[in-house]
N, CA, C and O atoms as a DFTB+ gen file, in Angstrom:
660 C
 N C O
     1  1     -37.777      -2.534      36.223
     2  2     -36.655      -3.032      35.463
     3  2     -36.707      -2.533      34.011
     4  3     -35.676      -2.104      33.491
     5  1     -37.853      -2.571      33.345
     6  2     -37.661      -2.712      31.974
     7  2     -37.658      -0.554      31.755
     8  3     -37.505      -0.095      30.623
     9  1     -37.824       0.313      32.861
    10  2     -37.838       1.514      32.931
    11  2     -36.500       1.978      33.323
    12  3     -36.251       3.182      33.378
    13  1     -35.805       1.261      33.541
    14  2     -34.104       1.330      33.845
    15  2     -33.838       0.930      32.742
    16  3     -33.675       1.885      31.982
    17  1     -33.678      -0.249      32.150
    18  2     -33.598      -0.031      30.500
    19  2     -33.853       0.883      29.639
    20  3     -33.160       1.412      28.770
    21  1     -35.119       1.043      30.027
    22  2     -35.094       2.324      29.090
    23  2     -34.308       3.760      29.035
    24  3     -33.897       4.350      28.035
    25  1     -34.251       4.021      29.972
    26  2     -33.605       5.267      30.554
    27  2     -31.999       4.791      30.109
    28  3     -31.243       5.589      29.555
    29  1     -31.734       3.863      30.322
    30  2     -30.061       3.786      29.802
    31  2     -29.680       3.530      28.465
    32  3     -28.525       3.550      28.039
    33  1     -31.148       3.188      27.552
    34  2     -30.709       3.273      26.407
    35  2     -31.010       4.479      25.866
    36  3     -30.629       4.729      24.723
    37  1     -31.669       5.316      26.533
    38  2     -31.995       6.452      25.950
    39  2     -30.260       7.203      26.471
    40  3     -29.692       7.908      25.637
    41  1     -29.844       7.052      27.318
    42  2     -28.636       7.663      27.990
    43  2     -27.513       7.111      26.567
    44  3     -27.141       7.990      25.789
    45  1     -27.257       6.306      26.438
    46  2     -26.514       6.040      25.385
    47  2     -26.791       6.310      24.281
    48  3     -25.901       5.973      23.500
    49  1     -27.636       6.777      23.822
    50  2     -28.268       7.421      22.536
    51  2     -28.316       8.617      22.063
    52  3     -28.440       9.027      20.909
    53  1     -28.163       9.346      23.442
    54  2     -28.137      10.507      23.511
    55  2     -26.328      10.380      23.604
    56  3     -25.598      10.841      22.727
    57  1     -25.910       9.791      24.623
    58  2     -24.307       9.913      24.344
    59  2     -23.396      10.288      23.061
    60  3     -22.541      11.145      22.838
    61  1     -24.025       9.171      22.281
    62  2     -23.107       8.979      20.709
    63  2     -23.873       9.727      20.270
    64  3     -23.513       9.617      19.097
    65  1     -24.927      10.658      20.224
    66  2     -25.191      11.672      19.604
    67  2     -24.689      13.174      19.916
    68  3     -24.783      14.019      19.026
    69  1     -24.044      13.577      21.444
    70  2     -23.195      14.355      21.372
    71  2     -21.745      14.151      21.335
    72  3     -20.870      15.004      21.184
    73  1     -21.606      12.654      21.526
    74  2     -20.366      12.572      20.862
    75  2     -20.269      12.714      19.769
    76  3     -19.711      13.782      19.518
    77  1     -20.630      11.971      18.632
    78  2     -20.403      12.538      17.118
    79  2     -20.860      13.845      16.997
    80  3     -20.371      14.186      15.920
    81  1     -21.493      14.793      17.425
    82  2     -21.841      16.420      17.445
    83  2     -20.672      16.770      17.686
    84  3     -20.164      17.566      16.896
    85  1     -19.716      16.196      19.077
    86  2     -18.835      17.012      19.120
    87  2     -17.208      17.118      18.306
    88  3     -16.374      17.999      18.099
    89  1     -17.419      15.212      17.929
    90  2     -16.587      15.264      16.676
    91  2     -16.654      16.399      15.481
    92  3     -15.799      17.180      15.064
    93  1     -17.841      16.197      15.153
    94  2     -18.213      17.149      13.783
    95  2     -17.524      18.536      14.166
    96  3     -16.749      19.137      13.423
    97  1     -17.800      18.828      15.051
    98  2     -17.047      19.900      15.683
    99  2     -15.733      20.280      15.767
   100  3     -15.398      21.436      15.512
   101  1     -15.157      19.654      16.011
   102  2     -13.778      19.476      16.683
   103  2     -12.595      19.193      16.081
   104  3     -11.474      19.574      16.417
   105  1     -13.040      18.229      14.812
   106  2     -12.303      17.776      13.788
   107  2     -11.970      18.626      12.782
   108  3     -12.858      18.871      11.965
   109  1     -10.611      19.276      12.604
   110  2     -10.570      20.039      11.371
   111  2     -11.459      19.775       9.875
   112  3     -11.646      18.684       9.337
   113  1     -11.813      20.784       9.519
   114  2     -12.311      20.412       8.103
   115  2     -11.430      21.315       7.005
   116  3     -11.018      22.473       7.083
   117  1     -11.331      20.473       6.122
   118  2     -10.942      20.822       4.730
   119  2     -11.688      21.574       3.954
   120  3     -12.776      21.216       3.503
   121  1     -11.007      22.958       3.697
   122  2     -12.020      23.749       2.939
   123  2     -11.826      24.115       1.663
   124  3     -12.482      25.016       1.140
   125  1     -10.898      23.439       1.051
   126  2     -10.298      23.532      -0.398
   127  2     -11.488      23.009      -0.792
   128  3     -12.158      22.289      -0.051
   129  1     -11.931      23.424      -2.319
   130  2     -12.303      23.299      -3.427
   131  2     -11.687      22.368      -4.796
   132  3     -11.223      23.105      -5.665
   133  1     -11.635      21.358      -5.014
   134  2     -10.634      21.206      -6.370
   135  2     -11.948      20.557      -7.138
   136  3     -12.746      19.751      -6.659
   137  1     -11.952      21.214      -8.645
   138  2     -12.787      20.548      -9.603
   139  2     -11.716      19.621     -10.355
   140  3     -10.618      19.822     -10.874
   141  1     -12.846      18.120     -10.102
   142  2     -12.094      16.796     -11.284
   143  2     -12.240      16.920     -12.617
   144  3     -13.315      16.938     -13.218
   145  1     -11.270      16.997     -13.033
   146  2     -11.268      16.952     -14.487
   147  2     -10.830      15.767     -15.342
   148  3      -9.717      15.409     -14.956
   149  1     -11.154      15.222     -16.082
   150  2     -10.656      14.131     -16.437
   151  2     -10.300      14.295     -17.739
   152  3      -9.320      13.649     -18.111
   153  1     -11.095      15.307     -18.872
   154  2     -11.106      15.345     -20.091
   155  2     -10.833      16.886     -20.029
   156  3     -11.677      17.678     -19.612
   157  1      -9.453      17.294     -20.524
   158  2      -9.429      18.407     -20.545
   159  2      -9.318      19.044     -21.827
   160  3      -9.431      20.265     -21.723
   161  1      -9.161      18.697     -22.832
   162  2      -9.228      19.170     -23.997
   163  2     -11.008      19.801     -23.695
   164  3     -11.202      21.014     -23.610
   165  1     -12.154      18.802     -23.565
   166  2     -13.468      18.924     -23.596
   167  2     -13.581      20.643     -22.519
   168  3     -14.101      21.725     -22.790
   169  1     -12.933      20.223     -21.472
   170  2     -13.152      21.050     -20.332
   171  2     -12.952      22.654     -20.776
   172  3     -13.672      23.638     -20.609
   173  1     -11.623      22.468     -21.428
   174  2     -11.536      23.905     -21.864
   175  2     -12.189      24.286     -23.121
   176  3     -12.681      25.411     -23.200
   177  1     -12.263      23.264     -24.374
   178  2     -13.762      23.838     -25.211
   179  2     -15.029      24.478     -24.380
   180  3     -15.625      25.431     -24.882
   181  1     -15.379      24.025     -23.285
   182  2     -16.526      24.377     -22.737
   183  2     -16.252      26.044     -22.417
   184  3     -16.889      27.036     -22.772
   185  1     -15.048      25.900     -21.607
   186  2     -14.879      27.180     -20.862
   187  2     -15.283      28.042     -21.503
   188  3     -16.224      28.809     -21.301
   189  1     -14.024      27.896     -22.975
   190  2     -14.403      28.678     -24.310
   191  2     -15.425      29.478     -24.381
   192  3     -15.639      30.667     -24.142
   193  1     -16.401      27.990     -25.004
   194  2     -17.569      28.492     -25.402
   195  2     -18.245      29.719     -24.413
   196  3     -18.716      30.766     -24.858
   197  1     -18.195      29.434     -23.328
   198  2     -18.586      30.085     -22.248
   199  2     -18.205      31.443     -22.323
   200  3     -18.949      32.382     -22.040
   201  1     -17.015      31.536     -22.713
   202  2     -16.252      33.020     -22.685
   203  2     -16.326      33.751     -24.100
   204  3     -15.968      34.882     -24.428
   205  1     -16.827      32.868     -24.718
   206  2     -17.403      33.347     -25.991
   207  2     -18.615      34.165     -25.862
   208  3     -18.781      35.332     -26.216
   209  1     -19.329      33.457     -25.367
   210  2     -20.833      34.080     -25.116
   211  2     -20.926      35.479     -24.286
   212  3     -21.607      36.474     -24.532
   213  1     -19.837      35.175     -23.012
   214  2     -19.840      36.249     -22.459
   215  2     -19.128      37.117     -23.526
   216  3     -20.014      37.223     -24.375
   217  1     -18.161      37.732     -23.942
   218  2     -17.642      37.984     -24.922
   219  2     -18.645      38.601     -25.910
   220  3     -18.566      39.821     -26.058
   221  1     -19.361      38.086     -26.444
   222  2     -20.083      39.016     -27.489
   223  2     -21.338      39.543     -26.599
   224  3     -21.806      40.555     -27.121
   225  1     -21.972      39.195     -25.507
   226  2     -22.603      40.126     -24.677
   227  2     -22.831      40.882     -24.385
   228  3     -23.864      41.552     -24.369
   229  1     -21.118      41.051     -23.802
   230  2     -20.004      42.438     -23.106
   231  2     -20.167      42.939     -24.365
   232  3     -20.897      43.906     -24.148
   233  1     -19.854      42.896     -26.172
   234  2     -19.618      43.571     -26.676
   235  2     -20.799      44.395     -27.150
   236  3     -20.790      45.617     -27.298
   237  1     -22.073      43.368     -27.425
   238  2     -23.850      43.929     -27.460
   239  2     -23.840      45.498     -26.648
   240  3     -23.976      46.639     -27.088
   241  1     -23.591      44.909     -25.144
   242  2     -23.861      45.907     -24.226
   243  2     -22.687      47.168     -24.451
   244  3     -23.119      48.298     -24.226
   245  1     -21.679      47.092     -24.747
   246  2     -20.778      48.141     -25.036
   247  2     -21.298      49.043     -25.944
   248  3     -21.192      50.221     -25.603
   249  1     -21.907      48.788     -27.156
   250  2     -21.982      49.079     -28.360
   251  2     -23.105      49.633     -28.237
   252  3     -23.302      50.548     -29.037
   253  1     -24.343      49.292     -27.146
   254  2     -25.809      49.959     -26.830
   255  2     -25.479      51.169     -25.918
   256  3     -26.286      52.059     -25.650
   257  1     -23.966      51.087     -25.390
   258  2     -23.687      52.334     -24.366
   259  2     -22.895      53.494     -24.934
   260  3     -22.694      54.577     -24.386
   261  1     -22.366      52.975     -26.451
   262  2     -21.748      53.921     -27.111
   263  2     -22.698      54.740     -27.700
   264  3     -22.591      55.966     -27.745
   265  1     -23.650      54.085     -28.167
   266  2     -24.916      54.464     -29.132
   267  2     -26.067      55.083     -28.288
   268  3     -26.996      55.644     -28.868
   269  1     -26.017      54.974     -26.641
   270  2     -26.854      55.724     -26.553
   271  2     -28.108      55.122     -25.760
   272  3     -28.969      55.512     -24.972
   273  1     -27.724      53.960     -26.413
   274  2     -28.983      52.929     -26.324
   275  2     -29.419      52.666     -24.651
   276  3     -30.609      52.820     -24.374
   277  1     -28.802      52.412     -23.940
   278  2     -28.615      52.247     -22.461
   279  2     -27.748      53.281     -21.499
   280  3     -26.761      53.874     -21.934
   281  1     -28.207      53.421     -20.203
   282  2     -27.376      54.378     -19.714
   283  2     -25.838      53.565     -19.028
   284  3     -25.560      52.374     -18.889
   285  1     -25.253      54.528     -18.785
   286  2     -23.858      54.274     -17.948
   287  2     -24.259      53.087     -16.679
   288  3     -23.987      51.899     -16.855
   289  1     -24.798      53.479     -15.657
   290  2     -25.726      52.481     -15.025
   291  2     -25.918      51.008     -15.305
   292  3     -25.454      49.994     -14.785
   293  1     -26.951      51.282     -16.530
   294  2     -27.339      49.633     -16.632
   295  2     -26.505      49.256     -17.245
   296  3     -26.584      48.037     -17.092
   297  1     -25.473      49.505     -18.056
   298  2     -24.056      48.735     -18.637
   299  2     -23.140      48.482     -17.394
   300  3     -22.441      47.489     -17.195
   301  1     -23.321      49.813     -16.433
   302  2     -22.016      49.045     -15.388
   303  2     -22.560      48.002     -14.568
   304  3     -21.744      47.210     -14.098
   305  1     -24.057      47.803     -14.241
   306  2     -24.651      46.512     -13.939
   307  2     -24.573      45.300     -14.274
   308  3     -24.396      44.389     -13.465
   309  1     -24.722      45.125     -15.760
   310  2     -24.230      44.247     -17.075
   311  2     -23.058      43.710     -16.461
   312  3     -22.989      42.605     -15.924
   313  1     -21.847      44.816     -16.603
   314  2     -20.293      44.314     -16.724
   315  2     -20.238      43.889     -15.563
   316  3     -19.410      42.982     -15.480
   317  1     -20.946      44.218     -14.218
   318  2     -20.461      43.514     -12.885
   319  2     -20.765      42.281     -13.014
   320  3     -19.896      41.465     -12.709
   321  1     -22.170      41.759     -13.535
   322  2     -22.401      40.615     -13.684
   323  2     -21.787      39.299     -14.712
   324  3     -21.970      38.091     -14.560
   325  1     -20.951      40.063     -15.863
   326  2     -20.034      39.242     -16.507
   327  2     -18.968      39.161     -15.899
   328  3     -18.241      38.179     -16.046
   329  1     -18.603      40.344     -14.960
   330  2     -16.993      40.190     -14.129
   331  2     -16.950      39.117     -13.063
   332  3     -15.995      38.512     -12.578
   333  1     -18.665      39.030     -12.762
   334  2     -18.449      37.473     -11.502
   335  2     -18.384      36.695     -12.160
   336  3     -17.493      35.882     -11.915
   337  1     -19.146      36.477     -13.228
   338  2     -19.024      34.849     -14.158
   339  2     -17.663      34.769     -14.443
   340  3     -16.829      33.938     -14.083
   341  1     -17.570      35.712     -15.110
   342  2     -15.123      35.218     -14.891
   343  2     -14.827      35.346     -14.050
   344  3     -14.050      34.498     -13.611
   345  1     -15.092      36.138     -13.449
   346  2     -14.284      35.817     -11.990
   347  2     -14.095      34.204     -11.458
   348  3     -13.173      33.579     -10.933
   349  1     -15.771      33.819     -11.977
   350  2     -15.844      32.267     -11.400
   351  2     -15.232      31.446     -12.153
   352  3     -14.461      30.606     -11.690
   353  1     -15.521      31.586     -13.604
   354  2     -14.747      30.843     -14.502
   355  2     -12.766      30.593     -14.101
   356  3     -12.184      29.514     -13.985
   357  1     -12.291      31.710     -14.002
   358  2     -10.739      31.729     -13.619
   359  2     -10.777      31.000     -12.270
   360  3      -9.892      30.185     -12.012
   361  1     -11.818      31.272     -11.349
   362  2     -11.740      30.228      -9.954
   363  2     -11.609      28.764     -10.482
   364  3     -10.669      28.091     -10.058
   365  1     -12.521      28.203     -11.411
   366  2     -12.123      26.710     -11.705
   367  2     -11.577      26.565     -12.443
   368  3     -11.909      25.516     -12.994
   369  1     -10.232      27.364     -13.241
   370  2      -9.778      27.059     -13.673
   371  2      -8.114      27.054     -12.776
   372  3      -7.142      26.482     -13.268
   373  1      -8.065      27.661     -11.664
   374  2      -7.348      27.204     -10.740
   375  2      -7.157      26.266     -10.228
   376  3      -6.035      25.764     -10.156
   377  1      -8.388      25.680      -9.639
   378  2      -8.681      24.429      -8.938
   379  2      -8.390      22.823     -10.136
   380  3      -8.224      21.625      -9.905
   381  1      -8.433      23.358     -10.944
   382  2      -8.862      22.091     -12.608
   383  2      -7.289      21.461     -12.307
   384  3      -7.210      20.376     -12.884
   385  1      -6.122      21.768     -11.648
   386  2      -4.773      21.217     -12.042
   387  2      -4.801      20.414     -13.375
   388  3      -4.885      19.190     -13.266
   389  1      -4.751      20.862     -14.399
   390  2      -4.354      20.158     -15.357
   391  2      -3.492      19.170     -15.288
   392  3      -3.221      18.838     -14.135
   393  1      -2.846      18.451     -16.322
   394  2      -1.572      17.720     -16.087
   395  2      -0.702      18.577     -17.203
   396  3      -1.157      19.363     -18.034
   397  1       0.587      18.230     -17.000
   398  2       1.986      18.993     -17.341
   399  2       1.629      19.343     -18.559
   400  3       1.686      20.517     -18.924
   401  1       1.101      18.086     -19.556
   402  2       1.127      18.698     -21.224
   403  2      -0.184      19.609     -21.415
   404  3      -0.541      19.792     -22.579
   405  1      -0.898      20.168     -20.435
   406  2      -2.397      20.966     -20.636
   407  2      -1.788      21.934     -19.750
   408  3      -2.742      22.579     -19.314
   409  1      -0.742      22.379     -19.254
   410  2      -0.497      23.371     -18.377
   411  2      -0.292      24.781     -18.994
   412  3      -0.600      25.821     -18.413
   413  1       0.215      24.714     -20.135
   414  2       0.397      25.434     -20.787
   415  2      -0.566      26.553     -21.460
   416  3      -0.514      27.780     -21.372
   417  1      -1.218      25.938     -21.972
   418  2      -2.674      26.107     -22.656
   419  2      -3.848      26.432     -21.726
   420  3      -4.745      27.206     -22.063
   421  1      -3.807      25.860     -20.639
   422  2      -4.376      26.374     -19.237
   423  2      -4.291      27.529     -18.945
   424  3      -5.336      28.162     -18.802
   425  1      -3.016      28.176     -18.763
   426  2      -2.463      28.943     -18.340
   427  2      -2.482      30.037     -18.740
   428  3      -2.431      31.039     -18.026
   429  1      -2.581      30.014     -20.286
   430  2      -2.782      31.189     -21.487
   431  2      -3.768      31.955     -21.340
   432  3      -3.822      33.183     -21.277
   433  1      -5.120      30.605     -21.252
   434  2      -6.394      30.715     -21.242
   435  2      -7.244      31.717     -20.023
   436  3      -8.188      32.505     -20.082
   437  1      -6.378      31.228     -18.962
   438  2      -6.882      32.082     -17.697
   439  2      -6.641      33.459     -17.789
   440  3      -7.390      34.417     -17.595
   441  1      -5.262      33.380     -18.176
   442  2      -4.801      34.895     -18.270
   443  2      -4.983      35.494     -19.484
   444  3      -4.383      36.542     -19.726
   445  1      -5.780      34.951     -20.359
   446  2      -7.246      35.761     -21.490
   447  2      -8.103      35.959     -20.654
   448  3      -8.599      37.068     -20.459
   449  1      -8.384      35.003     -20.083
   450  2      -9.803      35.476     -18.959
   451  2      -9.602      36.991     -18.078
   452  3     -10.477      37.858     -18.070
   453  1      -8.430      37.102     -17.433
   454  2      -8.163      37.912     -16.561
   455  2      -7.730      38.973     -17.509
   456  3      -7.447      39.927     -16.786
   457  1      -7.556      39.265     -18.599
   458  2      -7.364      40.392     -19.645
   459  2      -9.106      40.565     -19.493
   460  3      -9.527      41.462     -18.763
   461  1      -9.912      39.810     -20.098
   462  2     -11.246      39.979     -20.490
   463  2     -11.923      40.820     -19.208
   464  3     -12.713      41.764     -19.218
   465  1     -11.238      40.029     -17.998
   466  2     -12.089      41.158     -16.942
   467  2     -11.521      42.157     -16.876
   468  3     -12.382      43.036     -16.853
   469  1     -10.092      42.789     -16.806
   470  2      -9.770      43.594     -17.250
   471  2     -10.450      44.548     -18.034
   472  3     -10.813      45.639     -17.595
   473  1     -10.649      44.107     -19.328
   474  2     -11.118      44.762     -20.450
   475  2     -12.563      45.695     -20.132
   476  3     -12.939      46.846     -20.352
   477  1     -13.201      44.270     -19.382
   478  2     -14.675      44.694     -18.643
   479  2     -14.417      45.905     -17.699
   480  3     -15.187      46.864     -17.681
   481  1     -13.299      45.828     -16.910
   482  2     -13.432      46.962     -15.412
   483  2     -13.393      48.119     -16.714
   484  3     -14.423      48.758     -16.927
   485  1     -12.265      48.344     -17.505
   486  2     -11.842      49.387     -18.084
   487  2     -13.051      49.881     -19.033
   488  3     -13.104      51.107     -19.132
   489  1     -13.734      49.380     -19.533
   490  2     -15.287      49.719     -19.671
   491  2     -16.200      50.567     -19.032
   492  3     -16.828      51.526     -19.480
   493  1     -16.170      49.885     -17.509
   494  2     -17.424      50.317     -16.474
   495  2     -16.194      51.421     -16.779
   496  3     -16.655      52.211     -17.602
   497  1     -15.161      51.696     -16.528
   498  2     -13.934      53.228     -16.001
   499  2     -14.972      54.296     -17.387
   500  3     -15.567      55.330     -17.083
   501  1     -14.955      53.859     -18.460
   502  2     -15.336      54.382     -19.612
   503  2     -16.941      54.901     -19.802
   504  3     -17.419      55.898     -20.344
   505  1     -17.500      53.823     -19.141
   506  2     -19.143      54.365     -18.619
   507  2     -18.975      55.262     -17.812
   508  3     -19.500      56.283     -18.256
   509  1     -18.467      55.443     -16.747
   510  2     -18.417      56.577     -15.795
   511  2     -17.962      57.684     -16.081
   512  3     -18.235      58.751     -15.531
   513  1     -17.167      57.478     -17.048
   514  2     -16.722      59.031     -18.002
   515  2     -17.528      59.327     -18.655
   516  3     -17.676      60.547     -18.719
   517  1     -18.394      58.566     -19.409
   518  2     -19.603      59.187     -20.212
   519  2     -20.355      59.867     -19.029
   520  3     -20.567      61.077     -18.951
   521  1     -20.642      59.148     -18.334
   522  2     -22.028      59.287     -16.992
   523  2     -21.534      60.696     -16.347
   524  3     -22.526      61.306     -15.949
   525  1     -20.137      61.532     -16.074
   526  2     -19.862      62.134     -15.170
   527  2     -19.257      63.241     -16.806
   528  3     -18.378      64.099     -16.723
   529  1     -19.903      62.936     -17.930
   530  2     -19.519      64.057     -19.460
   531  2     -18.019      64.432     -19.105
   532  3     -17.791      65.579     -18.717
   533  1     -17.112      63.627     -19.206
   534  2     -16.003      64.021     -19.062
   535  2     -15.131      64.278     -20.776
   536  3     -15.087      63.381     -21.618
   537  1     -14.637      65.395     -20.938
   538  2     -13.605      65.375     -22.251
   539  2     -13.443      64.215     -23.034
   540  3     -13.457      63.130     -22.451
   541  1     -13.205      64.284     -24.960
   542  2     -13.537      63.433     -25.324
   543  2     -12.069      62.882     -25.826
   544  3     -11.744      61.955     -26.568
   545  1     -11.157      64.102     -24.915
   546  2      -9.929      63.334     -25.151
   547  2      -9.629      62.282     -23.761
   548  3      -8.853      61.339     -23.918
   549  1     -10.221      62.485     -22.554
   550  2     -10.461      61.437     -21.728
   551  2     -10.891      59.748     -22.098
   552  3     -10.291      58.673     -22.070
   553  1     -12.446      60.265     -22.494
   554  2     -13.079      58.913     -23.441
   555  2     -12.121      58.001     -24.402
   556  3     -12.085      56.772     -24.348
   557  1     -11.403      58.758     -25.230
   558  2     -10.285      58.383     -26.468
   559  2      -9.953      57.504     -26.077
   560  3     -10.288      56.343     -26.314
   561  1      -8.674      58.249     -24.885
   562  2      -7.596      57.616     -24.285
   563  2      -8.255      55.850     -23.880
   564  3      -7.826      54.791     -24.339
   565  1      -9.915      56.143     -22.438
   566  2     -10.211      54.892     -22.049
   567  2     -10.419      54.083     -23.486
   568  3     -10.123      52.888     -23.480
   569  1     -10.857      54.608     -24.573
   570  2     -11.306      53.549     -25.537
   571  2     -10.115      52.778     -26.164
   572  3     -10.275      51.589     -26.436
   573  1      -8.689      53.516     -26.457
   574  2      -7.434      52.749     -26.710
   575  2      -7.524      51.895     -25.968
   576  3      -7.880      50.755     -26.264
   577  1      -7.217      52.291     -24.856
   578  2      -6.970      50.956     -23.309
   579  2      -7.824      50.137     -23.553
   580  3      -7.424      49.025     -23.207
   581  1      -9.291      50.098     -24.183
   582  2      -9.815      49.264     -23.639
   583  2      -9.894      48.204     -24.822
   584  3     -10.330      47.064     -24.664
   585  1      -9.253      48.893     -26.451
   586  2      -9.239      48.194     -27.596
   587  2      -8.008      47.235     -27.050
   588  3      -8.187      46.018     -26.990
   589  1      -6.906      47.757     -26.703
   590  2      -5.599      47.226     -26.354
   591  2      -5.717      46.075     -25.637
   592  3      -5.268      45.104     -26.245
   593  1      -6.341      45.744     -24.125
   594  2      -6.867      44.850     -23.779
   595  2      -7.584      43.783     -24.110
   596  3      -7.415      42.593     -23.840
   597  1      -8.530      44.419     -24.820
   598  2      -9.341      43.408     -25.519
   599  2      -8.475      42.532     -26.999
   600  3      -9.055      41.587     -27.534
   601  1      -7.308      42.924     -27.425
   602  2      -6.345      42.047     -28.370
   603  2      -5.453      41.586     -27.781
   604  3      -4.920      40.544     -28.162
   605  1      -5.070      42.229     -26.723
   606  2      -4.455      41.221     -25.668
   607  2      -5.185      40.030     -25.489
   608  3      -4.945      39.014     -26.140
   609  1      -6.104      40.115     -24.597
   610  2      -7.301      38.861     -24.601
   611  2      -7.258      37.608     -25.436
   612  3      -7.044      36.459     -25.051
   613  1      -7.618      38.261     -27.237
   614  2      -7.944      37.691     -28.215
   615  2      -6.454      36.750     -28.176
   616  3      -6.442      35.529     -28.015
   617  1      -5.126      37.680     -28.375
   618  2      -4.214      36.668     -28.683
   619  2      -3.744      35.728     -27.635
   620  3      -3.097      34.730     -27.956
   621  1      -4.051      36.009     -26.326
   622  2      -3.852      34.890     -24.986
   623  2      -4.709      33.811     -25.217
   624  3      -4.418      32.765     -24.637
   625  1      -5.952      33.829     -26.116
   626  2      -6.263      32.940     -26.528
   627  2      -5.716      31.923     -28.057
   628  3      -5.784      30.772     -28.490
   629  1      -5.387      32.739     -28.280
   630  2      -4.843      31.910     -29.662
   631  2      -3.517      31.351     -29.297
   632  3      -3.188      30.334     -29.907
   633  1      -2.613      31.878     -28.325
   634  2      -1.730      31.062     -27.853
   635  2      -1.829      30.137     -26.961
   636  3      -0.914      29.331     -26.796
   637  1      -3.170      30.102     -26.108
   638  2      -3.985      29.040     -25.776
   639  2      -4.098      27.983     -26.831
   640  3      -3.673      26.836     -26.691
   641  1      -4.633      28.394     -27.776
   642  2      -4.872      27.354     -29.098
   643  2      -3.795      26.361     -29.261
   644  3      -3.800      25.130     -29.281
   645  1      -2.928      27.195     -29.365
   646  2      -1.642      27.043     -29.993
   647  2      -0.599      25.918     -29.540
   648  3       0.241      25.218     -30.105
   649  1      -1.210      26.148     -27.857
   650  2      -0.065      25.535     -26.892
   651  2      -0.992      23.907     -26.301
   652  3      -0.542      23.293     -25.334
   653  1      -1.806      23.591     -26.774
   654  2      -2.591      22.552     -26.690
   655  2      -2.046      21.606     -26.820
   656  3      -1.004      21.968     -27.366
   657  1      -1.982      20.100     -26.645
   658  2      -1.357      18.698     -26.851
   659  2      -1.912      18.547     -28.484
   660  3      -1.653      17.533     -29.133
């Protein structure tokens, strides 16, 4: 008797354990991402700061590839690795839904971000012209583009500033 018990509670134990297995399974899951924000004035100081840092980095490393200092290579290494951090940065700043009076200023901000990577690809374009000695009316040209971008950037942020509550 008490070995028939056992066996049937082990049978039911095992039951609701492939039953909930096969729930877990079976049940759509939600694969959205959304970051809570609650304080967004704070949220986007942070970003800022963040894009600040990257920002004078990118410019360290530019300035060691003009000079010589580093090859084409380890700068286009550099810039891949600041292009994921924005990359990631503009990901939460998708997900952040602001509310209506921060939408604005949100909005500016990202699309400084997406100038800044910009600015970055058109860089690595500019390392590879050094790396492959291409004409220095080639170089010129990438270095306009890449000044142009980069004040683009600057003022998507100040109209960021600008457009704040």
């Amino acid at each position: 008797m008490v070995l028939k018990k056992g066996i049937a509670i082990t049978i039911i134990i095992l039951g609701v354990i492939t039953g909930a297995s096969f729930l877990v399974w079976t049940v759509p899951q939600q694969n959205e991402t959304t970051f809570i924000v609650t304080d967004y004035e704070n949220y986007l100081d942070g970003a800022k700061g963040i894009h600040e840092v990257l920002q004078e980095s990118t410019l360290i490393e530019y300035q060691k590839l003009l000079d010589g200092e580093i090859t084409p290579e380890e700068y286009i290494a550099s810039a891949d690795v600041t292009s994921t951090q924005i990359t990631s940065q503009i990901s939460e700043f998708v997900t952040s839904k602001p509310p209506e009076e921060w939408q604005n200023s949100y909005i500016s901000y990202m699309d400084a971000m997406k100038k800044f990577n910009s600015y970055i690809g058109e860089t690595k374009v500019l390392a590879n012209l050094i790396q492959n000695e291409r004409s220095q009316d080639e170089i010129s040209e990438a270095m306009k583009k890449i000044e142009s971008l980069k004040d683009e950037s600057m003022e998507l942020v100040k109209i960021s500033d600008d457009s704040r509550p």
